[in-house]
Structure formats: C-alpha cells, structure tokens
Jmol script that loads the backbone (N, CA, C; Angstrom):
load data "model"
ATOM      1  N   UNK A   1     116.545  91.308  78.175  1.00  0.00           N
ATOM      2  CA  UNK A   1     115.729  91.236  79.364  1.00  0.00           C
ATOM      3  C   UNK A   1     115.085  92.605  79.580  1.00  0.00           C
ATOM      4  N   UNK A   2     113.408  92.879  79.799  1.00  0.00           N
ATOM      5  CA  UNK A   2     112.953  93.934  79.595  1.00  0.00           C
ATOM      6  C   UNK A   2     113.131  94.174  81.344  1.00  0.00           C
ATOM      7  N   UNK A   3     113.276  95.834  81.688  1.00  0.00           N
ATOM      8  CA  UNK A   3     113.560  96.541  82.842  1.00  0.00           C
ATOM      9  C   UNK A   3     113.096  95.673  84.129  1.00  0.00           C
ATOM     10  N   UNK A   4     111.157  95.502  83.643  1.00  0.00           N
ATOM     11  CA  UNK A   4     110.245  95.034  84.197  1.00  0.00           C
ATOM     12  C   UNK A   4     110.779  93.843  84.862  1.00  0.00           C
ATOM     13  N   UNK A   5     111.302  92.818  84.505  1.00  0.00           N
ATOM     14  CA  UNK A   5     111.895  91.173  84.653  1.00  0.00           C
ATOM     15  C   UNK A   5     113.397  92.017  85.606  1.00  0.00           C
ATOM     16  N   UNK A   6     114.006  92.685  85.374  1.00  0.00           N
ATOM     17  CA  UNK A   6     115.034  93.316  86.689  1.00  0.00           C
ATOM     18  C   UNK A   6     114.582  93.524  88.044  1.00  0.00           C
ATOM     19  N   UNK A   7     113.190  94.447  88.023  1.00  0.00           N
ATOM     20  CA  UNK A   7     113.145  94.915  88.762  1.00  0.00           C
ATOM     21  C   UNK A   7     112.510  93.869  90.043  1.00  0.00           C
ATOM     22  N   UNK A   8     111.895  93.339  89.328  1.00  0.00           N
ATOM     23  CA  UNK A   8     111.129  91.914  89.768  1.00  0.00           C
ATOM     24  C   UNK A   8     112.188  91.337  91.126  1.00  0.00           C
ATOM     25  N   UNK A   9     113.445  90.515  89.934  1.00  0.00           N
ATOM     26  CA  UNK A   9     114.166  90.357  90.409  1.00  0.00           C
ATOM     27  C   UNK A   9     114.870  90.633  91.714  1.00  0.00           C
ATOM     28  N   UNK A  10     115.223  91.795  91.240  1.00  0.00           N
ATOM     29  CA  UNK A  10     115.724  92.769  92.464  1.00  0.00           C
ATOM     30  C   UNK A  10     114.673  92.513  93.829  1.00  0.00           C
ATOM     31  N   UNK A  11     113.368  93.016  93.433  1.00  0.00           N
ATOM     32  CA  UNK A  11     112.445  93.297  94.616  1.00  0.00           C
ATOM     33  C   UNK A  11     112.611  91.304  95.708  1.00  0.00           C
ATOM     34  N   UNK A  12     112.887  90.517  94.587  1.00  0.00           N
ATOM     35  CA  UNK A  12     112.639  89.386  95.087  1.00  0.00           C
ATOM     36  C   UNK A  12     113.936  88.925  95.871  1.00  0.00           C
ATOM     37  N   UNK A  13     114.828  89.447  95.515  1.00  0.00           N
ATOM     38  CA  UNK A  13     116.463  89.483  96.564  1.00  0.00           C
ATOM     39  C   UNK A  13     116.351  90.046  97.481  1.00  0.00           C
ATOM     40  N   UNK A  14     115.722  91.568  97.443  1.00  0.00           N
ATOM     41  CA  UNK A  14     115.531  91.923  98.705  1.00  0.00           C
ATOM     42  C   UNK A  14     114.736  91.517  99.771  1.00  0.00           C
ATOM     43  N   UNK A  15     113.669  91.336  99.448  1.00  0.00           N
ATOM     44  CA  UNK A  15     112.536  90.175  99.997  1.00  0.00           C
ATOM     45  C   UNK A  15     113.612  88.808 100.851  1.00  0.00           C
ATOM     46  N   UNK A  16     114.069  88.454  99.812  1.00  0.00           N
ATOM     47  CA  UNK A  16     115.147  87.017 100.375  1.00  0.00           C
ATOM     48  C   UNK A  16     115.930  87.574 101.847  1.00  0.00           C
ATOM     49  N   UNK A  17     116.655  88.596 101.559  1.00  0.00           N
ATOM     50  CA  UNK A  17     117.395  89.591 102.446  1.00  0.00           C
ATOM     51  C   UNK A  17     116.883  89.623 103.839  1.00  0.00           C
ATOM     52  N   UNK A  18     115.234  90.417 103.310  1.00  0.00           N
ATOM     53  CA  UNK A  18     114.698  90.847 104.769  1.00  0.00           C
ATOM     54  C   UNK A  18     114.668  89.594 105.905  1.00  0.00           C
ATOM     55  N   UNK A  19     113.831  88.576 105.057  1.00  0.00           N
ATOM     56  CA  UNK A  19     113.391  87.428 105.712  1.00  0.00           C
ATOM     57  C   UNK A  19     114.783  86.863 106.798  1.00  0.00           C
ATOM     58  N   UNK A  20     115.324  86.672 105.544  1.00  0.00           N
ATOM     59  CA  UNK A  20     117.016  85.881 106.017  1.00  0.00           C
ATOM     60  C   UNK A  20     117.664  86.495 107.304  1.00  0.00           C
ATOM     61  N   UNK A  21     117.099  88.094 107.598  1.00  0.00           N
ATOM     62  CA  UNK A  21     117.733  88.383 108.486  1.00  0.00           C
ATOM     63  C   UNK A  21     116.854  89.012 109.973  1.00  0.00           C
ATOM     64  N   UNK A  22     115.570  88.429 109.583  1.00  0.00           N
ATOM     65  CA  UNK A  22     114.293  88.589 110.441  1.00  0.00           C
ATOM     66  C   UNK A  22     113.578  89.422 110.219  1.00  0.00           C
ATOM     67  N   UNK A  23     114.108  90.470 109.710  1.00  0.00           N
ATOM     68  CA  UNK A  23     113.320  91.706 109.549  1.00  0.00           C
ATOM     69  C   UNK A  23     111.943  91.553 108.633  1.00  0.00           C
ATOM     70  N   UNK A  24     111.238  92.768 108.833  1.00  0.00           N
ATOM     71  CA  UNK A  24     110.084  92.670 107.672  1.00  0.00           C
ATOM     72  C   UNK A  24     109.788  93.135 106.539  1.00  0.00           C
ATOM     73  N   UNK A  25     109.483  92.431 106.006  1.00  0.00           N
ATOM     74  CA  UNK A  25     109.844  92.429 103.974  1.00  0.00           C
ATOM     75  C   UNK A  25     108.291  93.330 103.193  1.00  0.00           C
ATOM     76  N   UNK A  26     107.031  93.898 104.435  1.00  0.00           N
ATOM     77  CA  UNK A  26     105.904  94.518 103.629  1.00  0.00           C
ATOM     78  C   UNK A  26     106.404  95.148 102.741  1.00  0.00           C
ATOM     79  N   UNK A  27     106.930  96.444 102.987  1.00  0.00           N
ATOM     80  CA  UNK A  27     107.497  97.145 101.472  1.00  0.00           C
ATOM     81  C   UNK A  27     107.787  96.573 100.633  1.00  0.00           C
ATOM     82  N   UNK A  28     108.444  95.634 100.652  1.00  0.00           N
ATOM     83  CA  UNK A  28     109.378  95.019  99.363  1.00  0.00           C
ATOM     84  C   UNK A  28     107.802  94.203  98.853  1.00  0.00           C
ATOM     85  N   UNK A  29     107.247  93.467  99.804  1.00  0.00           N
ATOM     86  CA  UNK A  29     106.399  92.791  99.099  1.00  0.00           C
ATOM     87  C   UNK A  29     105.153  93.588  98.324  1.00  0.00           C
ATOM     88  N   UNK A  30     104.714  94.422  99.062  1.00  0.00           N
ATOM     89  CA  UNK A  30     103.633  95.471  98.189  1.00  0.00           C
ATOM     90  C   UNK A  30     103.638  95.868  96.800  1.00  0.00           C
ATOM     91  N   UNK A  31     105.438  96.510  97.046  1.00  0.00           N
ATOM     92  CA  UNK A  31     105.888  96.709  95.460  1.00  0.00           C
ATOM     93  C   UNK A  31     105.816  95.541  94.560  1.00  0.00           C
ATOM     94  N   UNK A  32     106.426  94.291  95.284  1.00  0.00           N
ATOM     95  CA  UNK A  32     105.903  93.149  93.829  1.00  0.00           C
ATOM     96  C   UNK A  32     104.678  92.800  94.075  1.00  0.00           C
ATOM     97  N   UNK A  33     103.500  92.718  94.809  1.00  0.00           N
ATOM     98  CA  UNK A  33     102.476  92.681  94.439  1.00  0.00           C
ATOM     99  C   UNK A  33     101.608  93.816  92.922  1.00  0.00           C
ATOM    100  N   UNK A  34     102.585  94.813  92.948  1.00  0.00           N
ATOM    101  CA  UNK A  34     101.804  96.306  92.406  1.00  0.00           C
ATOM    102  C   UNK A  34     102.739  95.837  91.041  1.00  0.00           C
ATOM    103  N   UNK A  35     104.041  94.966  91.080  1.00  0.00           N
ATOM    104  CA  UNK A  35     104.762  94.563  89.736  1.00  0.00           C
ATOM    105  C   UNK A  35     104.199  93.753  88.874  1.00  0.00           C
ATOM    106  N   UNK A  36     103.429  92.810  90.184  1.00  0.00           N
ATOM    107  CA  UNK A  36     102.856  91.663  89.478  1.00  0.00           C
ATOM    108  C   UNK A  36     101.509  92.175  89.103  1.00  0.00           C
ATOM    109  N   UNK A  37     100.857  92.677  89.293  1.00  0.00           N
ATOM    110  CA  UNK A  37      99.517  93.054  88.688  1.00  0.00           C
ATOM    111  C   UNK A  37      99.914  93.693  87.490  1.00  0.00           C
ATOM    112  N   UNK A  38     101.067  94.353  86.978  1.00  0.00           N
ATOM    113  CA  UNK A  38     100.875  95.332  85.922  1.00  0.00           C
ATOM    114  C   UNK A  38     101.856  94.362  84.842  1.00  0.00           C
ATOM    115  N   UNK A  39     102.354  93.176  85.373  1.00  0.00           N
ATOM    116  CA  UNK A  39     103.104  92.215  84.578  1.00  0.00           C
ATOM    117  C   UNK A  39     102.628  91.374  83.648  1.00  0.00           C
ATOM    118  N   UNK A  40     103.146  91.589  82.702  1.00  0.00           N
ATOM    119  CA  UNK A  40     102.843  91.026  81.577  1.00  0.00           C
ATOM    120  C   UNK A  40     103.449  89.584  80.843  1.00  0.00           C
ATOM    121  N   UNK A  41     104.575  89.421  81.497  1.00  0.00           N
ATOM    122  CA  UNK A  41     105.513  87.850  81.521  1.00  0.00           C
ATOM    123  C   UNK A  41     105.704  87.682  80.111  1.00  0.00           C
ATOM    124  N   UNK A  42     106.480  88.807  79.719  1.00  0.00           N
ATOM    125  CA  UNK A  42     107.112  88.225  78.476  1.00  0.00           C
ATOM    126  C   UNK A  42     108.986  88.315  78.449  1.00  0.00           C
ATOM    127  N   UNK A  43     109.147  88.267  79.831  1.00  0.00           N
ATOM    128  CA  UNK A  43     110.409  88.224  80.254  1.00  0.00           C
ATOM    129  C   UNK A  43     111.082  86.505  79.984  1.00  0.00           C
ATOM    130  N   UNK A  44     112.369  86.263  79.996  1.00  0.00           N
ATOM    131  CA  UNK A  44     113.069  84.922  80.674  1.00  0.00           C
ATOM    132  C   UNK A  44     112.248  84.128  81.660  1.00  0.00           C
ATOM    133  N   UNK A  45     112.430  82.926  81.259  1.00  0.00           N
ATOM    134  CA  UNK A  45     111.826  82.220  82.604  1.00  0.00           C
ATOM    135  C   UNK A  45     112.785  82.392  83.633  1.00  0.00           C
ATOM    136  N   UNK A  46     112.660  81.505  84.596  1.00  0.00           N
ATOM    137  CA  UNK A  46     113.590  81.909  86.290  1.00  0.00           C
ATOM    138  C   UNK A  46     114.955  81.307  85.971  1.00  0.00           C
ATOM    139  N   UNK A  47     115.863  81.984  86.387  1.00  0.00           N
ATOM    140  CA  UNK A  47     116.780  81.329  86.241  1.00  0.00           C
ATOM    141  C   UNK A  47     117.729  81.063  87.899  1.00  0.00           C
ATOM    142  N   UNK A  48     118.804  79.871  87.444  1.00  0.00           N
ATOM    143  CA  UNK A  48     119.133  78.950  88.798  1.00  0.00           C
ATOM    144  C   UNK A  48     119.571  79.741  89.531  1.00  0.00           C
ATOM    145  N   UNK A  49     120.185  81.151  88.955  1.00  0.00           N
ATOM    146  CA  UNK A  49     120.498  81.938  90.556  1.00  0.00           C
ATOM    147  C   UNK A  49     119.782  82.557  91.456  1.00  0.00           C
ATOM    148  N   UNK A  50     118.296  82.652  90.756  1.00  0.00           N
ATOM    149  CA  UNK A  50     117.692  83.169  92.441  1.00  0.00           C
ATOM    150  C   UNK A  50     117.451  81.818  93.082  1.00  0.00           C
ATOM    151  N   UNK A  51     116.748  80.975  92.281  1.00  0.00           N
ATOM    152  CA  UNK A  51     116.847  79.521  93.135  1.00  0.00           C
ATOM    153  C   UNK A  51     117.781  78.979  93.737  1.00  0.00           C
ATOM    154  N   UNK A  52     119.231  79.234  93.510  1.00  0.00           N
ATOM    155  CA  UNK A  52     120.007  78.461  94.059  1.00  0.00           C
ATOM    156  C   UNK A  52     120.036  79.651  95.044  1.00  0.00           C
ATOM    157  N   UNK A  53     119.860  80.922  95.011  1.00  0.00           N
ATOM    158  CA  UNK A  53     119.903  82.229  96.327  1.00  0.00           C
ATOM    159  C   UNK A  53     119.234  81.810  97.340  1.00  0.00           C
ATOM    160  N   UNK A  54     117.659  80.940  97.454  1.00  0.00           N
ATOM    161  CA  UNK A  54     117.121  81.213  97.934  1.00  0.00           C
ATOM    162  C   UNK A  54     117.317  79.649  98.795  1.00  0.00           C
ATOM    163  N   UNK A  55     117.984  78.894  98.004  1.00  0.00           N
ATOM    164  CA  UNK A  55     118.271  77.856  98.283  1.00  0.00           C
ATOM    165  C   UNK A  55     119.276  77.818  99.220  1.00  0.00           C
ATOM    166  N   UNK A  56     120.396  78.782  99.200  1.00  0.00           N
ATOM    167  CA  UNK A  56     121.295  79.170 100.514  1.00  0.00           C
ATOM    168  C   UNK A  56     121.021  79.566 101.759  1.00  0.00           C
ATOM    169  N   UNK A  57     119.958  80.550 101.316  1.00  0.00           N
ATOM    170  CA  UNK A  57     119.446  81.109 102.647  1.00  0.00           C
ATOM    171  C   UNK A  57     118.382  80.721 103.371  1.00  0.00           C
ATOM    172  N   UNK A  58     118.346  78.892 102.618  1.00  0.00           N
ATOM    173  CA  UNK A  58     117.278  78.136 103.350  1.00  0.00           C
ATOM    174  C   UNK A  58     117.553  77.669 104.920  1.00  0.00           C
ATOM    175  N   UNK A  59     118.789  77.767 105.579  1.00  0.00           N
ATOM    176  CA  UNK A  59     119.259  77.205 106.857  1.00  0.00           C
ATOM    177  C   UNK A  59     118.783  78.933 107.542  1.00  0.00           C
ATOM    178  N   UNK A  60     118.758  80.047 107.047  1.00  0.00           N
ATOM    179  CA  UNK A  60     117.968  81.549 107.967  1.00  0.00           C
ATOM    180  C   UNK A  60     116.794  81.582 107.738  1.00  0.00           C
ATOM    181  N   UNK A  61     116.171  81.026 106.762  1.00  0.00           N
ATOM    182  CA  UNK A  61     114.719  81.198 107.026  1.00  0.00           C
ATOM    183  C   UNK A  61     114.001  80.396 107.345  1.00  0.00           C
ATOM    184  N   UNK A  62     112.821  80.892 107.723  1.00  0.00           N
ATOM    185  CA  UNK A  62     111.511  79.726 108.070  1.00  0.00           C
ATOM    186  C   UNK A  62     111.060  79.259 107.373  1.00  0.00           C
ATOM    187  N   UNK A  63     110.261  78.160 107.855  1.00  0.00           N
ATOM    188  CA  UNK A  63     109.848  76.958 106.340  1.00  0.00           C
ATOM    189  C   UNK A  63     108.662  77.699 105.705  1.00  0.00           C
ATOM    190  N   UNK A  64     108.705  78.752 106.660  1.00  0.00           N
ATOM    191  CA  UNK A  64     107.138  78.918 105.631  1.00  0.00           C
ATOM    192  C   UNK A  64     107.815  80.541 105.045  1.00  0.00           C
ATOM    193  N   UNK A  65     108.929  81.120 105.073  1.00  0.00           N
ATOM    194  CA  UNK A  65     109.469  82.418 104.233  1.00  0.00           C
ATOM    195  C   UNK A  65     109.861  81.303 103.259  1.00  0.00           C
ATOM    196  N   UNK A  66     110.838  80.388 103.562  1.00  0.00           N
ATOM    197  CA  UNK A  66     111.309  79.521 102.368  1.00  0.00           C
ATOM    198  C   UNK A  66     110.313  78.763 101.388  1.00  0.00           C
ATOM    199  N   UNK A  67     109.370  78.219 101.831  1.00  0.00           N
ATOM    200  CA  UNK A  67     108.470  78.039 101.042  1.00  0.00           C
ATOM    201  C   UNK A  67     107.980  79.304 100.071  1.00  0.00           C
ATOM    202  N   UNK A  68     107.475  80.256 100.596  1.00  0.00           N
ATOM    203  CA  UNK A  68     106.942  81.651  99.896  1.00  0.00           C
ATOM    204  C   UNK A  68     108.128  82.446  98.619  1.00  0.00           C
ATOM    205  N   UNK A  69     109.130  82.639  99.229  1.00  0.00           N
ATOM    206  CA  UNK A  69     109.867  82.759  98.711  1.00  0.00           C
ATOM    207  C   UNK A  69     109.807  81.770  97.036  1.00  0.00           C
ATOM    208  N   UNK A  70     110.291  80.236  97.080  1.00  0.00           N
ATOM    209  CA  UNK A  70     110.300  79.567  96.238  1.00  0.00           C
ATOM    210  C   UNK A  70     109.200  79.689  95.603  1.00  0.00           C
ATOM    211  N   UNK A  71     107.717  80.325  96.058  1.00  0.00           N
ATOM    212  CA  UNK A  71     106.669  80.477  94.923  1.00  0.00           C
ATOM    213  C   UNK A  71     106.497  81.969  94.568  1.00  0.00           C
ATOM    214  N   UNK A  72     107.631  82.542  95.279  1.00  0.00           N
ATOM    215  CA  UNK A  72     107.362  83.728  94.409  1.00  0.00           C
ATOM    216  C   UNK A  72     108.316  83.793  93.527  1.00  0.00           C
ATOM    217  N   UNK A  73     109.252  83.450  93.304  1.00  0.00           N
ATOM    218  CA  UNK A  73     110.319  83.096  92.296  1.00  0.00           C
ATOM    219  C   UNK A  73     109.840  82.172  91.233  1.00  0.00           C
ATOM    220  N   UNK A  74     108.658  81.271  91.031  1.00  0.00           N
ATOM    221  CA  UNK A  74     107.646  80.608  90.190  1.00  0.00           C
ATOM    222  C   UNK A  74     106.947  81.512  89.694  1.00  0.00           C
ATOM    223  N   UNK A  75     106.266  82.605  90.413  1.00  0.00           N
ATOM    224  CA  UNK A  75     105.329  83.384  90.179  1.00  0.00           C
ATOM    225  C   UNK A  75     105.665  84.497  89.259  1.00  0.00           C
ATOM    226  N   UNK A  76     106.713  85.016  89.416  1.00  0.00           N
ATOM    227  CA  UNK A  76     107.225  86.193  88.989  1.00  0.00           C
ATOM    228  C   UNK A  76     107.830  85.857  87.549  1.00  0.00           C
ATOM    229  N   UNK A  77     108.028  84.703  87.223  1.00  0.00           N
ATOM    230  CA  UNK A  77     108.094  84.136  85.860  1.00  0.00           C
ATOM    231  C   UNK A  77     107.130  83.597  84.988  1.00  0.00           C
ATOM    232  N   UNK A  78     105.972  83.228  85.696  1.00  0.00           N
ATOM    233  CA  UNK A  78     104.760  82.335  84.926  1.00  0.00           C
ATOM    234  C   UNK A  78     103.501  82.442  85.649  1.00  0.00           C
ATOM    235  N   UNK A  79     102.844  83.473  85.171  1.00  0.00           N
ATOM    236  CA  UNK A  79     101.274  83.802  86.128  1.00  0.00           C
ATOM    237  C   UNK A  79     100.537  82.406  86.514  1.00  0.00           C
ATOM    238  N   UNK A  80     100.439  81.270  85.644  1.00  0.00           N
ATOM    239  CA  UNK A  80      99.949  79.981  86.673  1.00  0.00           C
ATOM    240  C   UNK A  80     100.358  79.876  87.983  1.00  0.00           C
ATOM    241  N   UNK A  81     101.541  80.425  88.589  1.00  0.00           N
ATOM    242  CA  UNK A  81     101.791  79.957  89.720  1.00  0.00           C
ATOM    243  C   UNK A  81     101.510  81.529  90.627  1.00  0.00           C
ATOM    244  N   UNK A  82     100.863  82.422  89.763  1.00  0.00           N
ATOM    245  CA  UNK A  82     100.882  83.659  90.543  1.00  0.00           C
ATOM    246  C   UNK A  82      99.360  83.328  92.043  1.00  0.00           C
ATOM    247  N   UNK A  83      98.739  82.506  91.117  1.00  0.00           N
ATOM    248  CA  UNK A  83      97.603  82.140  92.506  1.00  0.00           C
ATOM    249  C   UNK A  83      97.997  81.399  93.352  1.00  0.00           C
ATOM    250  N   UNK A  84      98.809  80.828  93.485  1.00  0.00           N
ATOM    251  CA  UNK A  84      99.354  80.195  94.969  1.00  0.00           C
ATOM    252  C   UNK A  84      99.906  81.082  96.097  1.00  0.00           C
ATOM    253  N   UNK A  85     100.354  82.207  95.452  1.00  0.00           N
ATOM    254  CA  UNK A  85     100.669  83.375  96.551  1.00  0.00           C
ATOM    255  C   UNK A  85      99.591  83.512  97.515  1.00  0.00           C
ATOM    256  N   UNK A  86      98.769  83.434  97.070  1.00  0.00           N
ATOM    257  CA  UNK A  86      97.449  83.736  97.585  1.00  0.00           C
ATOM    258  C   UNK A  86      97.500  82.921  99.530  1.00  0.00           C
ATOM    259  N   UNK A  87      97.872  81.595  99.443  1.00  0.00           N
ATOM    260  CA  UNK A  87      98.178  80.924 100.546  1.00  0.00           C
ATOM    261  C   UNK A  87      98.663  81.007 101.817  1.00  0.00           C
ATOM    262  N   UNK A  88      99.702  82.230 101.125  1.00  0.00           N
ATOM    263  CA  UNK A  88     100.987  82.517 102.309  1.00  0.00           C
ATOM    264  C   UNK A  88     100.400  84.276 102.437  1.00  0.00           C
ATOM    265  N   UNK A  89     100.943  84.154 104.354  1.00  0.00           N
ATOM    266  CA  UNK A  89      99.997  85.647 105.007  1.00  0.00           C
ATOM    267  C   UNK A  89     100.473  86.580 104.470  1.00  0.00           C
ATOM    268  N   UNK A  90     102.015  86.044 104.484  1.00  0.00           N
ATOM    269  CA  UNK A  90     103.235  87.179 103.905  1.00  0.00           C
ATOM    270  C   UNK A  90     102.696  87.982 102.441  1.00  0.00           C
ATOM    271  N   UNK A  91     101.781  87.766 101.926  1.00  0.00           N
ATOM    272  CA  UNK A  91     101.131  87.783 100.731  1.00  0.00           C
ATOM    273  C   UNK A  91      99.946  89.151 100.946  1.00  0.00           C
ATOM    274  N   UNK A  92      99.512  88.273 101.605  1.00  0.00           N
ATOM    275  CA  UNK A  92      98.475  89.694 102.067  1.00  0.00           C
ATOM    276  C   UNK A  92      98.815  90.643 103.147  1.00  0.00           C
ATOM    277  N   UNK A  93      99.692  90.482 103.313  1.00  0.00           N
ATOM    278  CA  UNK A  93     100.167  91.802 103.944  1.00  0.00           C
ATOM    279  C   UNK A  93     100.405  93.091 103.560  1.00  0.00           C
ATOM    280  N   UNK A  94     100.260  93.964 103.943  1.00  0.00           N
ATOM    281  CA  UNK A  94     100.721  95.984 103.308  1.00  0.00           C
ATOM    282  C   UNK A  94     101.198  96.580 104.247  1.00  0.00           C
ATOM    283  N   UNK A  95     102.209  97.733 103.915  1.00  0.00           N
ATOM    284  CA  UNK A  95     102.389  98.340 104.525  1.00  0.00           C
ATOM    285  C   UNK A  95     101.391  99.168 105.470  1.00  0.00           C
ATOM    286  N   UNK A  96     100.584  99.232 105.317  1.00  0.00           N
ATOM    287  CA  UNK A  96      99.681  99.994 106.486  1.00  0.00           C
ATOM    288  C   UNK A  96      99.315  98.658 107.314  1.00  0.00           C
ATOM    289  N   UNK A  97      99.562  96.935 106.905  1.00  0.00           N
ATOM    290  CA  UNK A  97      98.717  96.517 107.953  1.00  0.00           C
ATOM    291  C   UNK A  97      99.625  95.929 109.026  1.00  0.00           C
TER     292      UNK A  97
END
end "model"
wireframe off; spacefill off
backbone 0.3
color backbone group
C-alpha cells in the first residue's frame, strides 16, 4: 500500500470523527481535496473497514455528512466517483471560508 492510499485514509477517519462529533471537518477536508488532485489511484480499492466505520457512525451523523462521507470513501479509491463530491457543500468548503 503506497503512503499516498494511508494518508487518504487517515484524512478520511478524521473527517468521520469531526462530523460524528459536530465539529468542523474544513481542514481535514481541504487536505483531501489537495490529496485528491495530486492522486493518482494506483492504490487498493476501499476496503470494508472504513465502510463498515462509517457505517457505525451513521446513528451521529447527518444524512447528508453520511451520505458525503460514503462518497468520499468511493472517491478516494476510483476517480469516477471523484465528481460527485462536487454535490455536497461540505466539498466546497476551505478553510478561509
């Protein structure tokens, strides 16, 4: 598993984290926006433990973090699904906004 496919990872647990516990996830998300542009997807496809992660912490989040969430865990494995991010606000958000 190359670094790149960790770090992903990681950024996308924490992301899970923020949401799950109300707080706000811009940082975390900026950085995988800035992962995913320089990503190249020659990592593992997704595997069941962030899905089943995100799948736990579906009774703390909102339908629409839980939704986002589940397409960024698509996304971060297979650029076809990287344009659906596009949908959710949580997406275009930055730290300065």
């Amino acid at each position: 598993m190359d670094t790149g496919s960790i770090e992903r990872r990681v950024l996308l647990i924490r992301i899970a984290d923020e949401l799950s516990h109300g707080r706000d996830a811009k940082p975390y998300t900026a950085q995988m926006q800035q992962k995913l542009v320089r990503h190249d997807y020659d990592g593992p496809p997704s595997t069941p433990l962030l899905a089943n992660l995100i799948q736990r912490l579906k009774p703390r989040l909102a339908p629409a973090d839980f939704d986002f969430l589940t397409a960024l865990d698509l996304a971060i494995h297979d650029p076809a699904h990287k344009p659906a991010l596009a949908s959710f606000s949580r997406w275009g958000m930055t730290p300065s906004s």
